[in-house]
TORGU-137643 format. One line per field, with one value per residue: residue number from 1; x negated, y negated, z negated of N, C-alpha, C, CB in turn. Coordinates in Angstrom, 2 decimals, always signed. Atoms other than C-alpha are relative to their C-alpha. Glycine has a CB too. Layout:
N
num (NUM,...)
n_xx (X,...)
n_yy (Y,...)
n_zz (Z,...)
ca_xx (X,...)
ca_yy (Y,...)
ca_zz (Z,...)
c_xx (X,...)
c_yy (Y,...)
c_zz (Z,...)
cb_xx (X,...)
cb_yy (Y,...)
cb_zz (Z,...)
END
This chain:
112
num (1,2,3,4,5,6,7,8,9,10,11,12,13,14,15,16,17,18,19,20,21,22,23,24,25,26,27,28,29,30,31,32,33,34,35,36,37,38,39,40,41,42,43,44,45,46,47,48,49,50,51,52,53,54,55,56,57,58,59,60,61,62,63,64,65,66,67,68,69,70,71,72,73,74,75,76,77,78,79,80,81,82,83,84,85,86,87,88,89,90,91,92,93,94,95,96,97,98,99,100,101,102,103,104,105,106,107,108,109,110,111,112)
n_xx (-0.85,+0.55,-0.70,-0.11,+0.44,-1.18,-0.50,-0.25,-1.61,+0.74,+0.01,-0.82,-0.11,+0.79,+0.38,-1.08,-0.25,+1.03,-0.50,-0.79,-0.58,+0.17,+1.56,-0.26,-0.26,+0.55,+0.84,+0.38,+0.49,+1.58,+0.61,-0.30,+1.85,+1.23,+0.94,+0.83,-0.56,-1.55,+0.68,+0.25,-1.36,-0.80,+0.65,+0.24,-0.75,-1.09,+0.28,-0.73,-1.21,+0.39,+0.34,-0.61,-0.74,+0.69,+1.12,+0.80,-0.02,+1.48,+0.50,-0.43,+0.36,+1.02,+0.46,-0.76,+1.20,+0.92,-0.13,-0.15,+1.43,+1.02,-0.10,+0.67,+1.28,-0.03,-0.59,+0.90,+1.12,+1.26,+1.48,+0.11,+0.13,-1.27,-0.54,+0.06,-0.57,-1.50,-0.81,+0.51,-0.68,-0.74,-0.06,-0.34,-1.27,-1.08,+0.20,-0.50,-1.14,+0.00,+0.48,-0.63,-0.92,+0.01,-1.42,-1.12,-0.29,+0.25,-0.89,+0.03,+0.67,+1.21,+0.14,+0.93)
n_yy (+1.18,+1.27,+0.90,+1.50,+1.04,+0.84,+0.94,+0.98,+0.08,-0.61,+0.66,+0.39,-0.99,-0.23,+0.87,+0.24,-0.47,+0.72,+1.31,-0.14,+0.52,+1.36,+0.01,-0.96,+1.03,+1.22,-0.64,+0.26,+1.18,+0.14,-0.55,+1.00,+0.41,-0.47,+0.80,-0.47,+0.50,-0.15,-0.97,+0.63,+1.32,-1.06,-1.03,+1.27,-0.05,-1.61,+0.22,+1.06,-0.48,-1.12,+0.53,+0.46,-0.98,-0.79,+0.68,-0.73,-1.21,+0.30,-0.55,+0.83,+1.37,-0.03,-0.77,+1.08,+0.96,-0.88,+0.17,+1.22,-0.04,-0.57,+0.40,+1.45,-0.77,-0.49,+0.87,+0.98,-0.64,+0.20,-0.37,-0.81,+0.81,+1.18,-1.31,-0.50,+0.92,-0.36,-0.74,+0.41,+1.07,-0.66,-0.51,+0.98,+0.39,-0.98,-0.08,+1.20,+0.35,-1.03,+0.60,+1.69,-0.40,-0.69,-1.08,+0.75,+0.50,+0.94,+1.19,-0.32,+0.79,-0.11,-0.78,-0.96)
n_zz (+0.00,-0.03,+0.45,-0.91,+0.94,+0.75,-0.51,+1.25,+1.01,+0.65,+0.96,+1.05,+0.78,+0.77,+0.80,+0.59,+1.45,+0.87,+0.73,+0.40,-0.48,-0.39,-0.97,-1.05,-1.23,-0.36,-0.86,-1.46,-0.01,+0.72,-0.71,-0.97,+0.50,-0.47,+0.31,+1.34,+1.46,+0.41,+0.65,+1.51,+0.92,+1.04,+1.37,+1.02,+0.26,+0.30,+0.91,+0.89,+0.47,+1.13,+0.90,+0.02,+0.41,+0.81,+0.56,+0.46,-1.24,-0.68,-1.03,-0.85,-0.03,-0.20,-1.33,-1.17,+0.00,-0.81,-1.36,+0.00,+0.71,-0.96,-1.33,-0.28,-0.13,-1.53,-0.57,+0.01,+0.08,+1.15,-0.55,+0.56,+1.28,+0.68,+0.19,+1.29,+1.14,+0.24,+0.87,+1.49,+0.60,-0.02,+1.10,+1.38,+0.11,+0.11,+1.92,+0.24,+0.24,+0.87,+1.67,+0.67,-0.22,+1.19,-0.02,+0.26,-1.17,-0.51,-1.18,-0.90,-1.30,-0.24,-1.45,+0.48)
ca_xx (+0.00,-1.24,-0.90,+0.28,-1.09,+1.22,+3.23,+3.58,+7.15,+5.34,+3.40,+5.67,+7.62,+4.91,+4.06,+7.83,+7.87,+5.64,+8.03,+10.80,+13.99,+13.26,+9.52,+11.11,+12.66,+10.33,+7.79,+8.31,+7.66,+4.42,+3.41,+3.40,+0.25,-2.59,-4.29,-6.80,-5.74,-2.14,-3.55,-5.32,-2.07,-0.01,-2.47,-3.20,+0.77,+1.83,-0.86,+0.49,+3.42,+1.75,+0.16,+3.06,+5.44,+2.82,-0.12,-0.65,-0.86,-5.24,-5.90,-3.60,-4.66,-8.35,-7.82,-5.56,-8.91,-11.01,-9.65,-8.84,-12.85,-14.12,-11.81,-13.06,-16.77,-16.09,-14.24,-17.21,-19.83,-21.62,-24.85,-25.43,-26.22,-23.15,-21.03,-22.09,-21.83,-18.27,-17.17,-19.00,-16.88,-13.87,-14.08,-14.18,-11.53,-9.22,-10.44,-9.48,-6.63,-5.79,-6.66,-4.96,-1.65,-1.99,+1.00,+3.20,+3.53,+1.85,+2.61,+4.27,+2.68,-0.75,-2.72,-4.69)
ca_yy (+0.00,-3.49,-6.13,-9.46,-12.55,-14.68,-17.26,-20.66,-19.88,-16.88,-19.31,-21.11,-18.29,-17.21,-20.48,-20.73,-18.37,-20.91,-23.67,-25.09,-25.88,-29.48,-28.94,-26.23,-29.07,-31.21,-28.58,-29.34,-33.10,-32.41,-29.85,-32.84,-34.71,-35.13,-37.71,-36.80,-39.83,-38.83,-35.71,-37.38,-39.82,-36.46,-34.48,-37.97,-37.93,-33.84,-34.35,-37.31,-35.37,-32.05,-34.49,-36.02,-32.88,-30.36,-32.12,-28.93,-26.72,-27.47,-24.88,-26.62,-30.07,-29.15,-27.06,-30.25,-32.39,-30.12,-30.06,-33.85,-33.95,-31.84,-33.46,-37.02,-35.40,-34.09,-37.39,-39.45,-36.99,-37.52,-36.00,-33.50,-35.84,-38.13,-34.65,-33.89,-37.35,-37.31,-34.35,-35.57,-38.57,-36.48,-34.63,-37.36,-38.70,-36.04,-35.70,-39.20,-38.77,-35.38,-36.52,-40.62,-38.37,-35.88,-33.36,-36.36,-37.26,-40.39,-43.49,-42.69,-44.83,-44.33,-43.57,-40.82)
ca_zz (+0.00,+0.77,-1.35,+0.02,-0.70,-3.51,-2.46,-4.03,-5.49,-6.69,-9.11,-9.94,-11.43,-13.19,-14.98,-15.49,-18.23,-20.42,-20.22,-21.54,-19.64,-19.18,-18.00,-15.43,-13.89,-13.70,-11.95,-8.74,-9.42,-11.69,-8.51,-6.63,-8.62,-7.27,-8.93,-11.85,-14.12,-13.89,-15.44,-18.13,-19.24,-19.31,-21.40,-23.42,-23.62,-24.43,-27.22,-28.83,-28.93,-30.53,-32.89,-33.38,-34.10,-35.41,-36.95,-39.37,-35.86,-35.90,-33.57,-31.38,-31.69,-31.59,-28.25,-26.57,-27.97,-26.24,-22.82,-23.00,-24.52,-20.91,-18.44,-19.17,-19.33,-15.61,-14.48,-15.25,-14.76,-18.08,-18.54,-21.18,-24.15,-23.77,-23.29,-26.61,-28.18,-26.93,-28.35,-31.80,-31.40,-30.38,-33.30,-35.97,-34.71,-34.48,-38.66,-38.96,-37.81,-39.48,-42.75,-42.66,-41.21,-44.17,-42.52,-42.72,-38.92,-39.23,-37.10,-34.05,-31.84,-32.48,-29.11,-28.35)
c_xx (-0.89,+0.23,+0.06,-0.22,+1.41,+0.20,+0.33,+0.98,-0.22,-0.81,+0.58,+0.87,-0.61,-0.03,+1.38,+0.64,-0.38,+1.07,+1.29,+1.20,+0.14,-1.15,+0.60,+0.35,-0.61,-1.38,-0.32,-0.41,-1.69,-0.93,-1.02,-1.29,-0.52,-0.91,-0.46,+0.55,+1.24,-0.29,-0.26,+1.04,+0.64,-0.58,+0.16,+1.89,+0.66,-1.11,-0.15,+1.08,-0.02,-0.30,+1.17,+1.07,-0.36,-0.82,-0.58,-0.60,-1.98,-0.27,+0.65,+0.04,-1.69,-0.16,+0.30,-1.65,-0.93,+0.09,+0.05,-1.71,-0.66,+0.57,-0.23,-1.67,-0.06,+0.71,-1.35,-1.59,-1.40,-1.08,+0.35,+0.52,+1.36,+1.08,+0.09,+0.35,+1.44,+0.78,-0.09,+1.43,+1.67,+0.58,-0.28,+0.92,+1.19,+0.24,+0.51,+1.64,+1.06,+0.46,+1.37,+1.91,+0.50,+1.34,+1.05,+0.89,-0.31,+0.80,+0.41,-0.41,-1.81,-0.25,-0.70,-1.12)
c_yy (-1.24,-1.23,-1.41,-1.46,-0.74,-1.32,-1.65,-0.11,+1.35,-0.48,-0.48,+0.73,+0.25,-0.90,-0.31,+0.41,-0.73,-1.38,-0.14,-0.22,-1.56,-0.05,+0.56,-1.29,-0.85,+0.53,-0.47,-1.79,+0.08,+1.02,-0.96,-0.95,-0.06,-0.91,+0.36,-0.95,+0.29,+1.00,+0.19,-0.27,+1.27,+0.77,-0.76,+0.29,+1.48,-0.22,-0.48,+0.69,+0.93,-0.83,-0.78,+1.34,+1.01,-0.04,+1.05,+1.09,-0.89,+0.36,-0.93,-1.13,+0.21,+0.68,-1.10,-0.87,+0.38,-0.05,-1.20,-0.09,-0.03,-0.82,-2.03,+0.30,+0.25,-1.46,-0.94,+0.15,+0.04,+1.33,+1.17,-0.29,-0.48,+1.34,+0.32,-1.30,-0.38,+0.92,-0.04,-1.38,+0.59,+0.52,-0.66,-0.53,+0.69,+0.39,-1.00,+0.40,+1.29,-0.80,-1.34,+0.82,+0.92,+1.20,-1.34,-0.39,-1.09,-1.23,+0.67,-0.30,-0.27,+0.89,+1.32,-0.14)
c_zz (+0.00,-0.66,+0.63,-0.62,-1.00,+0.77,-0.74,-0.98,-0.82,-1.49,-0.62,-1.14,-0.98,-1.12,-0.52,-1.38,-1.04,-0.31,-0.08,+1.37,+1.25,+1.34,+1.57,+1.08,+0.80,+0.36,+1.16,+0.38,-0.59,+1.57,+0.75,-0.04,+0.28,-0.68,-1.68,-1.30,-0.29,-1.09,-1.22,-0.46,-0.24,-0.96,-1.19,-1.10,-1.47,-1.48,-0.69,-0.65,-1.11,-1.17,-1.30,-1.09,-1.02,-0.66,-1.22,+0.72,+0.37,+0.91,+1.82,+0.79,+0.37,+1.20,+0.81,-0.31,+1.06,+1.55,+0.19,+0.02,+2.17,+1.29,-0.09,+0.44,+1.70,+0.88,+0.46,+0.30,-1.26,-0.25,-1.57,-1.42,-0.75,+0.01,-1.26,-0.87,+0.04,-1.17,-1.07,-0.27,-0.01,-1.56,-1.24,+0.49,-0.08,-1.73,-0.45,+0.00,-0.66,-1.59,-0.23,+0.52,-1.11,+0.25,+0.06,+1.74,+0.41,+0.89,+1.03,+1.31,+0.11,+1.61,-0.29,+1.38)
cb_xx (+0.96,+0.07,-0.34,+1.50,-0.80,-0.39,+1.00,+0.11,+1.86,-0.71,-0.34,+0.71,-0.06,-0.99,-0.84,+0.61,-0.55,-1.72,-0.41,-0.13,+0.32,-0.53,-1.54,+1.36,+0.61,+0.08,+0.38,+1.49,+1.03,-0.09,+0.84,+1.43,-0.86,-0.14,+0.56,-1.87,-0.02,+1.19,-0.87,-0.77,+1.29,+0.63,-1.77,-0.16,+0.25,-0.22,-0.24,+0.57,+0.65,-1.35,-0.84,+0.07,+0.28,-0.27,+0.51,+0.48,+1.99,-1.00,+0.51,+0.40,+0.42,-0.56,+0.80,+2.12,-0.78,+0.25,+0.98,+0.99,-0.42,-0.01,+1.77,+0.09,+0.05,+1.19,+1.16,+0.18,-0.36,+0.80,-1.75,-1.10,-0.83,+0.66,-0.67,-1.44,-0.72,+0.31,+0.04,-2.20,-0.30,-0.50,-0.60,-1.01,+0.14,-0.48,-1.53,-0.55,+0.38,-1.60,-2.24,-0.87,-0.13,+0.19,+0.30,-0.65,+0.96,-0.69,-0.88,+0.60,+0.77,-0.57,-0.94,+0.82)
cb_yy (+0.00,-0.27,-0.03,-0.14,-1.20,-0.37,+0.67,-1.07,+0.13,+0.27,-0.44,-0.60,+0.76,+0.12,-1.09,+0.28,+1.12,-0.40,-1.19,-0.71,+0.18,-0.86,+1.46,+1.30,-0.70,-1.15,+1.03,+0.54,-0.90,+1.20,+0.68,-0.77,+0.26,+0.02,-1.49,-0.27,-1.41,+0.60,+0.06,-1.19,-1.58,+0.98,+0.41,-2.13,-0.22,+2.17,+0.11,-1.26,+0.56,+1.02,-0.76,-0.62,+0.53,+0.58,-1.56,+0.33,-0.26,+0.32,+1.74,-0.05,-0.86,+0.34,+1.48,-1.13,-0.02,+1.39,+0.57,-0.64,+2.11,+1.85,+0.70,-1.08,+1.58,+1.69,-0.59,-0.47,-0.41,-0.29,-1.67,+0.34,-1.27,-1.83,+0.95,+0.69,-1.29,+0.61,+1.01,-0.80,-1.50,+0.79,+0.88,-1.10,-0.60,+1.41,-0.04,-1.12,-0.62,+0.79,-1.03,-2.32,+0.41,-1.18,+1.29,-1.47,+0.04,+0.48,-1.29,+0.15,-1.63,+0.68,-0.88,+1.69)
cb_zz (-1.23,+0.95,-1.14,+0.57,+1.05,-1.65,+0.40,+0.37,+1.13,+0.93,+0.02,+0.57,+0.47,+0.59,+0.61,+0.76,-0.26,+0.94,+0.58,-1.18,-0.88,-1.41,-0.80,-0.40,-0.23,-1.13,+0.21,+0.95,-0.86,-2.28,+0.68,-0.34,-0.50,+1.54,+0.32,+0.26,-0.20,+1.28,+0.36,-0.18,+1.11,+0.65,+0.05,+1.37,+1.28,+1.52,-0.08,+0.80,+0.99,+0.38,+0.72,+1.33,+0.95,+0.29,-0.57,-0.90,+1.90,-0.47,-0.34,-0.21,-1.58,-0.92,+0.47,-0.59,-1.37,-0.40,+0.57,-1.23,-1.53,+0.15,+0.63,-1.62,-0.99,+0.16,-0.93,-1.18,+1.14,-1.63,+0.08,+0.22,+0.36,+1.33,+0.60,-0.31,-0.01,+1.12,+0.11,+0.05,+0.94,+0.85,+0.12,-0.63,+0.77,+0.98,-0.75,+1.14,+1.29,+0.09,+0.03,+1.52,+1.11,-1.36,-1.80,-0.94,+0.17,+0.42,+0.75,-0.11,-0.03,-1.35,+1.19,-0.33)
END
């Protein structure tokens, strides 16, 4: 038997299981994207939100830091050093704001 390549409505499917209702809808608009800062502002955004909602969910918040962290790193091409002094600065701030939020939910309009 041969398998046949997947089809784009194939992916989508796939990735459909992961989200909610809302998102589903709004697939075929986010497909649509192409520009890297849009990218950023929604990550910037969905992890305002986690921060926002779950703020005792670390693993969570420290993985959204993380990708946020690599895709500025790759935007700007930083070099090894600043790579690393990012994610140093990354990661005190995410403690900062941990900590001055205390589980409470903090301001809601702090950026990120």
């Amino acid at each position: 038997m041969v398998a046949r390549a997947p089809r784009k409505t194939d992916k989508r499917r796939f990735y459909a299981q992961a989200l909610t209702e809302a998102e589903q809808a709004d697939l075929g608009t986010a497909l649509q994207v192409d520009g890297f800062d849009e990218e950023l502002a929604a990550l910037r955004l969905r992890l305002r939100t986690a921060l926002e909602r779950r703020p005792e969910d670390l693993p969570l918040v420290l993985r959204g830091m993380d990708v946020l962290r690599r895709m500025v790193a790759t935007k700007y091409g930083l070099s090894q050093k600043d790579r690393l002094a990012l994610e140093s600065a990354f990661a005190q701030e995410t403690l900062r704001r941990m900590q001055a939020r205390g589980g409470e939910g903090g301001d809601e309009h702090d950026a990120v």
